[in-house]
C-alpha positions in Angstrom: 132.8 103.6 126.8 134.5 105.6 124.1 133.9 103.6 120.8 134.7 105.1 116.8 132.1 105.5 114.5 133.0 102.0 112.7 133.1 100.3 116.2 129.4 101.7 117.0 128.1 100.3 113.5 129.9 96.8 114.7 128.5 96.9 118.1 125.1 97.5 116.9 125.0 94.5 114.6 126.7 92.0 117.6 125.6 93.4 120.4 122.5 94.2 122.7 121.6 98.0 122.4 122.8 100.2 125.3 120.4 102.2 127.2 122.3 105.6 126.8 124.1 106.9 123.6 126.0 110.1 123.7 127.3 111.3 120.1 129.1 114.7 119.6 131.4 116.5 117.3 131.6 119.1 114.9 131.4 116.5 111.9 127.8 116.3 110.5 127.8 113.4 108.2 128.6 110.8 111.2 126.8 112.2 113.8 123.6 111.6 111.3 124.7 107.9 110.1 125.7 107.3 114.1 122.0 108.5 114.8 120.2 107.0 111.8 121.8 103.6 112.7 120.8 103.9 116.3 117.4 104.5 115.3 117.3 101.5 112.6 118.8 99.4 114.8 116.1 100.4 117.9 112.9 99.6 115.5 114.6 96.7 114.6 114.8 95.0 118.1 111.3 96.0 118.9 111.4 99.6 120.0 108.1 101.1 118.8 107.7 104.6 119.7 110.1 107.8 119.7 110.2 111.0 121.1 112.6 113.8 119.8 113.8 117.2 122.0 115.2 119.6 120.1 117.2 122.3 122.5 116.9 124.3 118.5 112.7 124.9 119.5 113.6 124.2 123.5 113.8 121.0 125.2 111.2 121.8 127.9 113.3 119.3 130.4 110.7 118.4 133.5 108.2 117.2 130.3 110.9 115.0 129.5 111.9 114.1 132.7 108.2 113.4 133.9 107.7 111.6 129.8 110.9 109.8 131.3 109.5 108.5 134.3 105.6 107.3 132.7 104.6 104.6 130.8 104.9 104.2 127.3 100.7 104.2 126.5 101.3 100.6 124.4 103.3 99.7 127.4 106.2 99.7 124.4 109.9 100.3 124.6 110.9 103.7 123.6 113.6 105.8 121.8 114.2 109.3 123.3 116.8 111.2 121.2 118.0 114.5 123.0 119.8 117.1 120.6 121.4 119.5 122.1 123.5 121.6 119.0 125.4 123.8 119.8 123.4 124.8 123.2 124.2 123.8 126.8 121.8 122.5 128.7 120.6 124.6 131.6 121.0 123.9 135.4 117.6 121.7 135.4 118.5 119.9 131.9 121.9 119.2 133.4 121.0 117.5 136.0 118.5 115.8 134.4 121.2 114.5 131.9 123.2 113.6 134.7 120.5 111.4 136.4 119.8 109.9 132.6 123.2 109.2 132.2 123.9 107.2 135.5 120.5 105.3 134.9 118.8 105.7 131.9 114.9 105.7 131.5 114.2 102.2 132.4 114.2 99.9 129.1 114.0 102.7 126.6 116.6 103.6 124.9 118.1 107.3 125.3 120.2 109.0 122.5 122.1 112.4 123.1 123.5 114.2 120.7 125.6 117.3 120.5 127.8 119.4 118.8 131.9 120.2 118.9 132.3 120.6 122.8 134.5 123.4 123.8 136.7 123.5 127.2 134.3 124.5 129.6 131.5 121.9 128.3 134.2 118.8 128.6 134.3 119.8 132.3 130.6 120.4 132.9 128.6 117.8 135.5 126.3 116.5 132.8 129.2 115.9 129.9 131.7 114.0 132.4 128.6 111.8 133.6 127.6 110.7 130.0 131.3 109.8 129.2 131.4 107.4 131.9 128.4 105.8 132.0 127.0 106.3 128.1 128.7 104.7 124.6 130.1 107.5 123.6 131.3 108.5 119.6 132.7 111.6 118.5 132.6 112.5 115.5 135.6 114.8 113.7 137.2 115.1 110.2 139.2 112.8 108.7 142.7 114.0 107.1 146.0 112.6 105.6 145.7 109.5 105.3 142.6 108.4 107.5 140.4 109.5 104.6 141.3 107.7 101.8 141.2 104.5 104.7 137.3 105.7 105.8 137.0 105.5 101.9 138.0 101.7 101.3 136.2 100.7 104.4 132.9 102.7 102.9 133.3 101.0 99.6 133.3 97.6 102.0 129.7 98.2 102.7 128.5 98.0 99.3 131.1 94.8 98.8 133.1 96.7 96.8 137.3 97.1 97.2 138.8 100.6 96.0 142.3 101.5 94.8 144.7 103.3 97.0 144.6 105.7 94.1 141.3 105.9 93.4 140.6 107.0 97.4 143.4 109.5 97.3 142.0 110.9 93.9 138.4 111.3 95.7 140.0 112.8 98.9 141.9 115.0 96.9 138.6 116.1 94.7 136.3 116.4 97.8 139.2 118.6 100.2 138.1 116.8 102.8 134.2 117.4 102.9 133.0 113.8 104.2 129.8 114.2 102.8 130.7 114.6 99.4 133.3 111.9 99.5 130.6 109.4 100.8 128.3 110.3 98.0 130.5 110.0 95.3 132.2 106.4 96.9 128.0 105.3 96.8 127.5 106.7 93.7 130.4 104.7 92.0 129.7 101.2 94.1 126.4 101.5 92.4 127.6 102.2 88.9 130.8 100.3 88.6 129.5 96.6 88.0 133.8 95.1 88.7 134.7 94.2 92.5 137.4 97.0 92.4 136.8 100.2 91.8 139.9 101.8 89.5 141.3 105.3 89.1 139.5 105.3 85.8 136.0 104.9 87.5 136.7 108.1 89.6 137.6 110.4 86.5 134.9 109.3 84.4 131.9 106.6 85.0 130.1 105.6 82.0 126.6 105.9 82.7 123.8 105.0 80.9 120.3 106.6 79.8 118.5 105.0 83.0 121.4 105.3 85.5 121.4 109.3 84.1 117.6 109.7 85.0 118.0 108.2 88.3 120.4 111.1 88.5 117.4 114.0 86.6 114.8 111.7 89.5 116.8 113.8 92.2 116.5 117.2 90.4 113.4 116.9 89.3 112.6 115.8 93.3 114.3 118.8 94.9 113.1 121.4 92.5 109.2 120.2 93.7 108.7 118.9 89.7 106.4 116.0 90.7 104.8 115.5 87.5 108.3 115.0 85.4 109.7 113.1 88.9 106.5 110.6 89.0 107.5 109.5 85.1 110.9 109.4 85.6 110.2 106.8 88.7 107.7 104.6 86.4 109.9 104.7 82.9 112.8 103.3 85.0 110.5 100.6 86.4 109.2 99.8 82.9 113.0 99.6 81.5 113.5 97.2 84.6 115.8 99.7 86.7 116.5 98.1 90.2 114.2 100.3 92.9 117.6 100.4 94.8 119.2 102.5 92.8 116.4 104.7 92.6 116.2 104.7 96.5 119.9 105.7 97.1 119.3 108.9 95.0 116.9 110.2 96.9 118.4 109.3 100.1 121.5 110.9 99.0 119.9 113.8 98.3 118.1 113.6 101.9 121.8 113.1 103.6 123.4 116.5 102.2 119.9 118.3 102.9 119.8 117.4 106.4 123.3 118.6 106.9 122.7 121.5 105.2 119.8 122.0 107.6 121.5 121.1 110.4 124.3 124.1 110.1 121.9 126.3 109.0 119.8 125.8 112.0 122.9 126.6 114.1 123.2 129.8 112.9 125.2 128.9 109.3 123.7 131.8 106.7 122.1 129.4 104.1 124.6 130.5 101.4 127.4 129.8 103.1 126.1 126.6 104.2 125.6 125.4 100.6 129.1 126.9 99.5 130.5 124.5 102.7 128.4 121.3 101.1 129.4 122.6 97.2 126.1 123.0 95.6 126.1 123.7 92.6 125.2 127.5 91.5 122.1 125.8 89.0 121.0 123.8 92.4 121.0 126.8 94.6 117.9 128.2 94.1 115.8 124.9 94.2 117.8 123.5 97.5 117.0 126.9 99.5 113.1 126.7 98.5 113.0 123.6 100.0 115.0 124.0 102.9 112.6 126.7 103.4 109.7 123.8 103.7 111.3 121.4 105.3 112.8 121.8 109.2 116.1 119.1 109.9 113.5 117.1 111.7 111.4 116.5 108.7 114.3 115.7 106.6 115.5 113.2 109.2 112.2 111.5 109.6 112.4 111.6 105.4 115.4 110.0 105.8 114.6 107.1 108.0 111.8 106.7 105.9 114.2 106.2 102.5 116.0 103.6 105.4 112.8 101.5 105.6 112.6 102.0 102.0 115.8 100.1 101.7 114.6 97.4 104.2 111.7 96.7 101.9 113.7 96.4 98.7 115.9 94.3 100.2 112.9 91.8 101.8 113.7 92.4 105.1 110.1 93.7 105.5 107.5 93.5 103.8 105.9 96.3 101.1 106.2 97.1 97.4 109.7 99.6 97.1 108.3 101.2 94.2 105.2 102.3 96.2 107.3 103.5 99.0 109.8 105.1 97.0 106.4 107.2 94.7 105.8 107.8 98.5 108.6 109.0 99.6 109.2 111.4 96.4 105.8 113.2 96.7 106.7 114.0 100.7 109.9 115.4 99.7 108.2 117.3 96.8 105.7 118.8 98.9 102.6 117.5 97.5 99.6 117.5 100.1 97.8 114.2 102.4 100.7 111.9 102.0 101.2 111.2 105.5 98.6 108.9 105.5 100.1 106.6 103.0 103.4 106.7 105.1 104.2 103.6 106.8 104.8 104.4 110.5 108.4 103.4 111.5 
């Protein structure tokens, strides 16, 4: 089943979740939000466990194929995500992916993602087999007019509307980088208080002392400043900030980092990858120390973490967001024995 990217985020709110997922493409920003709202929705309905094979450190494929085959040790349903990259599998993992594709792993739930497939991939065993038996999304980049539409539909999220102009001046601005476009739409949902979101909101938002920190929060987070990020987070709660806000910052930043990671990883030099995702020249520096700490996998589990964050804030568990979030910021910052504080998702 071939579905869009906006047709997976409907199925997953109406509909049972699938045993096998297959997500490809050579656009990062959706093949993370595809796999970040696979794995929301999969804790959500009870899935309490998850297992990750990277083909970047090697998928060792019988240990996932015997891990496939055992039970879960809290006799638990489980989430097995499968990443191949840029890599093909070889002649055991394909027929291992062929097998999963015609039959899953029992009730766990399988995810496997991979990168822009070229000819000879589309006709290999393994590929054909998970696009007729997996829900399959590719991802690619939007152009012409399809962006400034993914635009109005993102600004829908947030329950916001957005001019025809205002998306074609942001489509324009970005040049078609759908990560940057996705920031800046989040960015003005949260700081334009009207229902529509004018021409004269994209050239210049007004923001105020505390909406600026929130902005200084994510600085002062990536450049490992935990002091000056620690008093920025408790002078906004003071001055009554809303912890969302707060939470969206540093998940943005988590977003572009992770896609960042993920083309370096590929074999992107690091410069080039943050001339492809715009970073600013003053930004450089900070974002390559701590790309240097932290692999894509921690930044994706960082992620999910800012995800539950959101959960919380919006009461959907339970938890004190501004906790979380102090949590959250020392991880990314590097400080030392926080995993024990983190909740485990």
């Amino acid at each position: 089943m071939q579905l869009t990217v906006e047709r997976l985020f409907e199925r997953l709110r109406t509909q049972p979740l699938a045993p096998v997922y297959f997500l490809y493409g050579d656009e990062p920003l959706q093949l993370l939000e595809c796999a970040d709202a696979l794995r929301t929705r999969a804790f959500e309905t009870g899935v309490e466990e998850r297992r990750v094979f990277d083909a970047e450190t090697g998928i060792d494929w019988q240990a996932l194929a015997d891990e496939g085959n055992a039970m879960s040790l809290f006799a638990s349903r489980r989430l097995f995500e499968i990443r191949l990259g840029e890599r093909k599998p070889d002649k055991v993992g394909a027929e291992i992916l062929e097998h999963l594709a015609a039959r899953g792993m029992a009730d766990d739930i399988v995810v496997v993602s991979a990168g822009k497939p070229d000819a000879s991939m589309k006709k290999a065993k393994w590929f054909t087999a998970l696009e007729s038996h997996a829900v399959c999304v590719a991802s690619r980049d939007l152009r012409g007019a399809a962006l400034p539409e993914w635009l109005g539909r993102r600004a829908a999220r947030f329950g916001k509307r957005i001019a025809p102009s205002a998306a074609e001046l942001i489509a324009e601005r970005v040049e078609g980088n759908m990560l940057a476009a996705a920031q800046e739409v989040e960015k003005l949902c949260l700081l334009v208080d009207a229902d529509l979101i004018a021409e004269d909101d994209v050239l210049g938002a007004v923001r105020d002392s505390a909406r600026y920190d929130v902005f200084q929060l994510a600085d002062a987070v990536v450049g490992g400043d935990l002091a000056r990020a620690l008093r920025i987070i408790r002078g906004l709660r003071e001055e009554g900030t809303e912890p969302l806000l707060l939470n969206w910052a540093l998940g943005r930043e988590l977003r572009q980092l992770a896609a960042i990671s993920h083309v370096v990883a590929r074999g992107t030099p690091v410069d080039a990858a943050l001339e492809q995702y715009r970073v600013w020249s003053n930004r450089r520096g900070m974002m390559k120390r701590l790309l240097a700490r932290l692999t894509t996998d921690d930044l994706m589990q960082l992620l999910a973490y800012a995800n539950f964050i959101d959960t919380v804030v919006k009461g959907a568990r339970s938890g004190e967001p501004w906790d979380e979030i102090e949590i959250l910021t020392m991880k990314m910052g590097g400080a030392r024995g926080v995993d024990g504080l983190m909740r485990a998702l």
